[in-house]
C-alpha positions as CSV (number, residue, x, y, z in Angstrom):
1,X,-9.1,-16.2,-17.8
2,X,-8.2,-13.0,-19.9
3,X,-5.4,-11.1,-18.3
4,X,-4.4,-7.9,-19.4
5,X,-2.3,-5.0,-17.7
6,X,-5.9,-3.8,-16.2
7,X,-6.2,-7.1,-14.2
8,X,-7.7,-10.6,-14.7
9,X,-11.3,-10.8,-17.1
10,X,-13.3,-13.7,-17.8
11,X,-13.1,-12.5,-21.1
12,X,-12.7,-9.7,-23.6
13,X,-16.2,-8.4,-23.3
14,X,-15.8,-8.1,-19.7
15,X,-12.6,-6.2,-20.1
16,X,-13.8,-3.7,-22.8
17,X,-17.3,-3.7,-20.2
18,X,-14.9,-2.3,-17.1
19,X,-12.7,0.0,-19.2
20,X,-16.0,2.1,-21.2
21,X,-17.0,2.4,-17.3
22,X,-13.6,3.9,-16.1
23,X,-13.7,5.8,-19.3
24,X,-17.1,7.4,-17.8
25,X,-15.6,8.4,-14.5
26,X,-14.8,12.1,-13.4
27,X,-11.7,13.5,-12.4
28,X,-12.4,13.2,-8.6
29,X,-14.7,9.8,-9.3
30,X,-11.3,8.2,-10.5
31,X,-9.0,10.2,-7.5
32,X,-11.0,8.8,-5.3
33,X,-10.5,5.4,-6.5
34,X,-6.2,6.1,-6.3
35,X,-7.2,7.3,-2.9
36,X,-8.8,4.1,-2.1
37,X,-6.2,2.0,-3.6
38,X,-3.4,4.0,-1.8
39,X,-5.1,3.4,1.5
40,X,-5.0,-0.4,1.2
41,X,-1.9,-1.0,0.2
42,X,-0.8,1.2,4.0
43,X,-3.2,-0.7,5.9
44,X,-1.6,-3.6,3.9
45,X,2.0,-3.0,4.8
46,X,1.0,-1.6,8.4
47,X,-0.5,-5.3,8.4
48,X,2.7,-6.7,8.2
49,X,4.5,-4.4,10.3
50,X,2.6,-5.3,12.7
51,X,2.3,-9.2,12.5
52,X,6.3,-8.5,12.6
53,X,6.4,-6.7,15.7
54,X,3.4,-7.3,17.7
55,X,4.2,-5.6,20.9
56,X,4.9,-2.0,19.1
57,X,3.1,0.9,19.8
58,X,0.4,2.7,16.9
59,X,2.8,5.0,16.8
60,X,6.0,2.9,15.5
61,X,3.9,0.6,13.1
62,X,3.2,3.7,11.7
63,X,6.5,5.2,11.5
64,X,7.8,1.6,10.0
65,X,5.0,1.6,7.5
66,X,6.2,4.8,6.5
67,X,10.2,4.0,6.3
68,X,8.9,1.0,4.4
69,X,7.1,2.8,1.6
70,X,8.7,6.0,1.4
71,X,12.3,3.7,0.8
72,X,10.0,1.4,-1.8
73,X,9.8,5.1,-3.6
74,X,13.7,5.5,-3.2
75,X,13.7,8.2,-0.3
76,X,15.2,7.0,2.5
77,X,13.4,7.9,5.7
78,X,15.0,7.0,9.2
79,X,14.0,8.8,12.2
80,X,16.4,8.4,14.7
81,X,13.4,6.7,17.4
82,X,12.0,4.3,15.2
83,X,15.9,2.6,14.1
84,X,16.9,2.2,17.9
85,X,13.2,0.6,18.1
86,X,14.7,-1.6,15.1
87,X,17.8,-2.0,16.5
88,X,16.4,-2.9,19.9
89,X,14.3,-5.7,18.3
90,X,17.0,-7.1,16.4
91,X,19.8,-7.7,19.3
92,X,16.6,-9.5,21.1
């Protein structure tokens, strides 16, 4: 395995193979792979939000999701709804 800040290869030649295509790709061709990328990683930690608290509402995950990331980025985000949600939860 050949692993490089690009990800995991079988080998150089597959590496240098992946990064003339990337090379190749327009402006919106690559945005739309960040956009892709950005979207799992939500559904990823919406994922665990919700195997966490598996009687919320859409509408919490998605507020929790957000508190998660946008604190992962250094803003703090705490809505005063979703922290008695939290709160709620805990003193169960």
């Amino acid at each position: 395995m050949y692993i490089t800040v690009f990800g995991e290869f079988q080998n150089e030649k597959v590496e240098k193979f992946y990064l003339e295509r990337l090379k190749k790709l327009t402006i919106e061709q690559r945005w739309l792979i960040v956009v892709g990328m950005r979207q799992v990683a939500v559904d990823m930690v919406r994922a665990e939000v919700r195997k966490k608290y598996p009687d919320w509402e859409k509408r919490f995950v998605n507020l929790e999701a957000t508190r998660r990331i946008m604190e992962a980025h250094g803003t703090t985000f705490r809505p005063p709804e979703l922290m008695a949600k939290l709160k709620e939860h805990d003193n169960l």
